[in-house]
C-alpha positions as CSV (number, residue, x, y, z in Angstrom):
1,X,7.8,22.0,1.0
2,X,10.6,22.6,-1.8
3,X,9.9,21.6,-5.1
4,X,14.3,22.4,-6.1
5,X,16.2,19.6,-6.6
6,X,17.4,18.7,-3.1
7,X,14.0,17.8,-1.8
8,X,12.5,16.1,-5.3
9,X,13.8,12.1,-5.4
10,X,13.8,10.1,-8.4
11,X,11.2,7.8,-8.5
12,X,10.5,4.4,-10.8
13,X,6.6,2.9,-10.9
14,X,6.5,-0.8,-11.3
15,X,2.8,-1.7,-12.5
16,X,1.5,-5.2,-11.6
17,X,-0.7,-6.2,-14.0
18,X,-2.5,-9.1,-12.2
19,X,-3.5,-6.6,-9.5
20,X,-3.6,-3.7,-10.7
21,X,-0.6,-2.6,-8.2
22,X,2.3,-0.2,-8.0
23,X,5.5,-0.9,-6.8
24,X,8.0,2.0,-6.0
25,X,11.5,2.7,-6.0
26,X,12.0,6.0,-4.5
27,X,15.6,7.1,-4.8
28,X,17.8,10.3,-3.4
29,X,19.8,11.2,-6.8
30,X,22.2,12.4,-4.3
31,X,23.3,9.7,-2.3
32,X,22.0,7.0,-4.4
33,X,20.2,5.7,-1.1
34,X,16.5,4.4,-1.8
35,X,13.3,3.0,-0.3
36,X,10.7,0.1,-2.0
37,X,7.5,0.9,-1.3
38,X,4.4,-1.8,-1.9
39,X,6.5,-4.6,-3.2
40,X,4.3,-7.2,-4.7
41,X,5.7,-11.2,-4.0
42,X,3.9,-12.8,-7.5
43,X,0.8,-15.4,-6.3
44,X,-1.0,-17.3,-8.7
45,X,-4.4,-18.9,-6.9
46,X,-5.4,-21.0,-9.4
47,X,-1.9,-23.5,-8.7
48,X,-0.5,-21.9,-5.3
49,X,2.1,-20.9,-7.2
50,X,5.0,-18.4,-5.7
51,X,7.6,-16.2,-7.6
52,X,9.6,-13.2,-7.5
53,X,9.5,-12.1,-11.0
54,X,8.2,-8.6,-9.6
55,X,10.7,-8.5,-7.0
56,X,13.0,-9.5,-9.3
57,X,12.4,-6.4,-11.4
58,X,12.9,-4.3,-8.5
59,X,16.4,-5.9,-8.0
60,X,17.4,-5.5,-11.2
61,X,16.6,-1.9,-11.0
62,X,18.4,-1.3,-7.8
63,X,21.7,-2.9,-9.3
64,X,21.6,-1.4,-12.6
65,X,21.4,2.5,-11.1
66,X,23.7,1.7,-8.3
67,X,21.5,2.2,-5.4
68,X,21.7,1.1,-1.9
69,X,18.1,-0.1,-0.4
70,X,17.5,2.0,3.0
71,X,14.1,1.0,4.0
72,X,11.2,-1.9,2.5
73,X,7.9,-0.1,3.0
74,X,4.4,-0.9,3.6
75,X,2.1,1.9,3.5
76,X,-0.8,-0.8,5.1
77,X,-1.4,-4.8,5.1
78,X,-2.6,-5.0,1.3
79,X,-6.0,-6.8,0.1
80,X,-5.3,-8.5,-3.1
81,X,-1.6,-9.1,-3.3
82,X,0.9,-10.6,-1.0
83,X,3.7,-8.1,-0.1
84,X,7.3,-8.9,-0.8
85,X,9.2,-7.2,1.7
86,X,10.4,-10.1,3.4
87,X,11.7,-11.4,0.8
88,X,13.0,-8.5,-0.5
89,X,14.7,-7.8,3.4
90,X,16.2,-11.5,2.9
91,X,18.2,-10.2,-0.6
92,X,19.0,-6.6,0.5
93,X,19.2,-6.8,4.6
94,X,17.3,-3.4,4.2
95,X,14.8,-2.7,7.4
96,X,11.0,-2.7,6.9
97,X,8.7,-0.4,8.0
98,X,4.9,0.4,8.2
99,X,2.3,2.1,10.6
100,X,2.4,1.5,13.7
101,X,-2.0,0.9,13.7
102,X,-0.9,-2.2,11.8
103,X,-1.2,-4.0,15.3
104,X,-5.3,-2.7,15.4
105,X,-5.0,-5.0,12.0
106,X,-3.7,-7.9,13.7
107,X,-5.7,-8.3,16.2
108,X,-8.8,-7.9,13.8
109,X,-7.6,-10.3,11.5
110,X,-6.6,-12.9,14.9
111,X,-10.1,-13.0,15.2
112,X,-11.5,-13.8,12.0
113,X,-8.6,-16.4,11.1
114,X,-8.9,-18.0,14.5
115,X,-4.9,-17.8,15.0
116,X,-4.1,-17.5,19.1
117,X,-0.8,-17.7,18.3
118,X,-0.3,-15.0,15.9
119,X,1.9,-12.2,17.6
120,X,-0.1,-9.0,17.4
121,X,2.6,-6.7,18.5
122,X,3.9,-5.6,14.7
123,X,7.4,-7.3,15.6
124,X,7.5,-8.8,12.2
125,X,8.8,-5.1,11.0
126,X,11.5,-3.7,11.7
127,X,10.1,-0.2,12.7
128,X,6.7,0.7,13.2
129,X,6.0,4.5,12.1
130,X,4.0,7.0,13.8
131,X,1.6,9.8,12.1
132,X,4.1,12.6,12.2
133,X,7.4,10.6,12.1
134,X,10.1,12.1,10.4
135,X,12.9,9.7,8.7
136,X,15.6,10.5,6.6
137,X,16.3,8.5,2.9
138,X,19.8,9.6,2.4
139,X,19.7,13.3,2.1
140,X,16.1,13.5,1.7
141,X,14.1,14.2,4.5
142,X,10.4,11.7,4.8
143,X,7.8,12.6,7.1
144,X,4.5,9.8,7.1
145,X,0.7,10.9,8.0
146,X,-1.7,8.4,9.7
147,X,-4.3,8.6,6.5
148,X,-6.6,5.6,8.0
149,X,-10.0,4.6,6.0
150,X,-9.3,2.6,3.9
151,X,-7.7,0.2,6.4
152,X,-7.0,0.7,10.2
153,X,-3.3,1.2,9.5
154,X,-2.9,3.1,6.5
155,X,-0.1,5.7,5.9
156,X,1.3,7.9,3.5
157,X,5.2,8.4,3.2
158,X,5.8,11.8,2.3
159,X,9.8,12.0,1.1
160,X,10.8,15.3,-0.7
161,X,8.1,16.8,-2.8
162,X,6.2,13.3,-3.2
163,X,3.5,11.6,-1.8
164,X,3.1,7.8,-1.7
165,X,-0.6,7.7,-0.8
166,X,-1.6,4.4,-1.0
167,X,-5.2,2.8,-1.6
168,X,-6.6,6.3,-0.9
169,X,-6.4,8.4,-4.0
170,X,-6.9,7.1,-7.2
171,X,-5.6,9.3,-10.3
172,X,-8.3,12.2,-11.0
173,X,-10.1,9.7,-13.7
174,X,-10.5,7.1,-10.9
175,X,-11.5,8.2,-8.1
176,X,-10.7,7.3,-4.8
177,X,-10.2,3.9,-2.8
178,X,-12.6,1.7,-0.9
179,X,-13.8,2.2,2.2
180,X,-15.5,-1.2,3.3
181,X,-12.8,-3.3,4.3
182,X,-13.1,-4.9,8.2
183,X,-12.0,-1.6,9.8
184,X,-12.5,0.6,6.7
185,X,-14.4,3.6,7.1
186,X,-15.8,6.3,4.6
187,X,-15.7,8.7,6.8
188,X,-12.0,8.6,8.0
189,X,-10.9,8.4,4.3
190,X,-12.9,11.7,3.8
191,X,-10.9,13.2,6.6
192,X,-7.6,11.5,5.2
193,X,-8.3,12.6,1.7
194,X,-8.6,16.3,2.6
195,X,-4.8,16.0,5.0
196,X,-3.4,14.6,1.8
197,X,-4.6,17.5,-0.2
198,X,-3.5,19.8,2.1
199,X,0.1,19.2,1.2
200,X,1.7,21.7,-1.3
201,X,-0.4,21.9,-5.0
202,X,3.0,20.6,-6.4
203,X,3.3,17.7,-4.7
204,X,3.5,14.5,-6.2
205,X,0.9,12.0,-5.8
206,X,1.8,8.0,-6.4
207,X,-0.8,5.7,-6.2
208,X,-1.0,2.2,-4.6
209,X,-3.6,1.0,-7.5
210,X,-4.5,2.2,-11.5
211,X,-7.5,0.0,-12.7
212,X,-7.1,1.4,-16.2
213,X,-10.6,2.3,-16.8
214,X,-12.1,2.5,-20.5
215,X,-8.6,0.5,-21.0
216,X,-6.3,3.8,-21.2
217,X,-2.7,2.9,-20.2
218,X,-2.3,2.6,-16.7
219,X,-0.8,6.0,-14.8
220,X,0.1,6.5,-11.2
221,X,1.7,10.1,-11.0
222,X,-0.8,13.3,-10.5
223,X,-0.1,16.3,-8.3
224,X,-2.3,17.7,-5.4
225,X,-3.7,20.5,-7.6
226,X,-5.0,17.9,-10.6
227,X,-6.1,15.8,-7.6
228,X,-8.2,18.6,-5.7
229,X,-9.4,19.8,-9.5
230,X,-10.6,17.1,-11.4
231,X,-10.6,13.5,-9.3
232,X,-14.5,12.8,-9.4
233,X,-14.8,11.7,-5.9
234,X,-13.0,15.3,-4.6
235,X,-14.6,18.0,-6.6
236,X,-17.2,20.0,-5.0
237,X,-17.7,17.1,-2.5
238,X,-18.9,17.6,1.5
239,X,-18.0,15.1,3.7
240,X,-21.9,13.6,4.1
241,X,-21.8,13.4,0.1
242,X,-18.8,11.7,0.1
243,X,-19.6,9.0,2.6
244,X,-22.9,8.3,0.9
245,X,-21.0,8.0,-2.5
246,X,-18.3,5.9,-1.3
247,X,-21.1,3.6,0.8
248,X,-23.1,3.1,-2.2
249,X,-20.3,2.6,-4.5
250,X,-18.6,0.0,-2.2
251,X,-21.8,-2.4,-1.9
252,X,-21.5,-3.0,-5.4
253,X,-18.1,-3.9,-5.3
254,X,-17.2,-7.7,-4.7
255,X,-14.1,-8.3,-2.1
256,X,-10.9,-8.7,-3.6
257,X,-10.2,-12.6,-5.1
258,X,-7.2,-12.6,-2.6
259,X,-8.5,-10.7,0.2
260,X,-8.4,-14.0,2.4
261,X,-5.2,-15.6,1.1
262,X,-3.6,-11.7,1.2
263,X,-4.4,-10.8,4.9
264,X,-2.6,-13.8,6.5
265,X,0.8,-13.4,4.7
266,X,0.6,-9.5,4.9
267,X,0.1,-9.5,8.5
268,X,3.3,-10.8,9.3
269,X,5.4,-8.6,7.1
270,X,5.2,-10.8,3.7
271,X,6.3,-13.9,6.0
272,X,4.7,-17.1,4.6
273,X,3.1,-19.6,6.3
274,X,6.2,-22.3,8.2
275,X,6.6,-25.4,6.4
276,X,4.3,-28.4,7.6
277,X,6.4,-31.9,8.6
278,X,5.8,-32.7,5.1
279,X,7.9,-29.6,4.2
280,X,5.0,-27.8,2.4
281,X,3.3,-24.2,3.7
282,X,-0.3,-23.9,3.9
283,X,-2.7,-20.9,3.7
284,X,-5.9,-20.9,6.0
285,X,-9.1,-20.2,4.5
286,X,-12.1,-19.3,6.8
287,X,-15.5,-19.8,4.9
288,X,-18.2,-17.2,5.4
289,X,-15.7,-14.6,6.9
290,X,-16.8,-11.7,5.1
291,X,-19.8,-10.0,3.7
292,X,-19.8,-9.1,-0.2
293,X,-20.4,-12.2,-1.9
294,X,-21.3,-11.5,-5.9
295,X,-23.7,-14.4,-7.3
296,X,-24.4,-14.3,-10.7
């Protein structure tokens, strides 16, 4: 992969404080064409409370450098944030996109919401991407790799010299994602890991998450060589001692606070729930749906 300039986009990190989140704006400096990547729609759980001060920000940014929105992208259905690329789709009439295993998350997620008529055919995007796809963001040539473990549908876009790799890789300090999600596996994130960090040492790597730990500012950006040199989870790991870290780290780890409200909203593209006759929208929460409960 070139590093030169022709195949090295701009690219603006959005941190989300309440989630630990990053939202992307990946531009060509060329054409001035960009993508959003992990847009986060702002939910407050305590009220029920919707805004779009996030996507907002992103807006703002678009406008002020003079860029044209090519794609909304998902790189999976997100745990503890609901995504704002419909929203987003509604201001820019830019096309969304995501993996196309995002319909093996559907029909998980049918199932454990008891929602018959939720179409699991991943029409609520506008293109479903394959592992191996190639796309084009204005002059910039994007590839994605299927990089499952974390969820069923997980992908990473790879446009120019950067990677946008999701819950999968954390920076070096951090570690790596969870694995124990319904349809998570360690193993598969092992195996998804090691494809990431096959990509040239020079890459960029951009994170879906930065939990700041021991408070330091948060940080998103590494490259494939700090990744394969120092990340904790990476460095003179096997695959059996990975999967018996990342087990063992994961049981201690309570689920996400919006895992349940997340899932429903993220499944359909960032779609809220229709309006009730009283002209309100309700989320459905199933009790006892998933193991991880933290007492005490």
């Amino acid at each position: 992969m070139a590093a030169d300039a022709a195949a090295r986009p701009s690219v603006k990190g959005f941190y989300e404080a309440r989630s630990g989140s990053i939202q992307y704006v990946v531009a060509d400096p060329v054409t001035r064409r960009c993508a959003i990547i992990d847009p986060v729609l702002d939910f407050d759980e305590k009220s029920g409370s919707i805004e779009t001060r996030q996507a907002e920000l992103i807006l703002d940014h678009v406008k002020r450098n003079e860029l044209t929105v090519e794609w909304i992208l998902d790189t999976h259905p997100h745990a503890d944030h609901f995504s704002a690329a419909a929203y987003l789709k509604e201001m820019t009439r830019a096309p969304t996109g995501i993996g196309c295993e995002v319909v093996r998350v559907q029909n998980l997620w049918k199932g454990i919401y008891n929602w018959p008529e939720l179409a699991t055919d991943g029409s609520q995007w506008d293109h479903l991407f394959a592992d191996g796809e190639q796309f084009s963001l204005g002059s910039l040539e994007g590839r994605v790799i299927y990089s499952p473990g974390h969820t069923l549908a997980s992908i990473t876009y790879v446009i120019g010299d950067a990677a946008f790799v999701h819950d999968t890789i954390f920076m070096p300090d951090s570690g790596t994602a969870r694995a124990d999600f319904p349809g998570g596996d360690a193993r598969q994130l092992w195996r998804s890991i090691n494809t990431i960090l096959a990509l040239p040492d020079e890459t960029r790597i951009f994170t879906g998450h930065d939990y700041r730990p021991n408070g330091r500012e948060p940080r998103w950006e590494s490259t494939v060589y700090e990744e394969k040199s120092r990340n904790s989870h990476v460095v003179g790991m096997t695959e059996e001692a990975f999967v018996a870290l990342r087990e063992a780290r994961d049981r201690t780890l309570p689920m996400p606070k919006l895992i349940l409200h997340a899932l429903q909203v993220n499944i359909c593209g960032g779609r809220l729930p229709e309006p009730e006759a009283n002209g309100a929208r309700y989320l459905k929460f199933p009790l006892n749906a998933l193991k991880g409960a933290v007492w005490g």
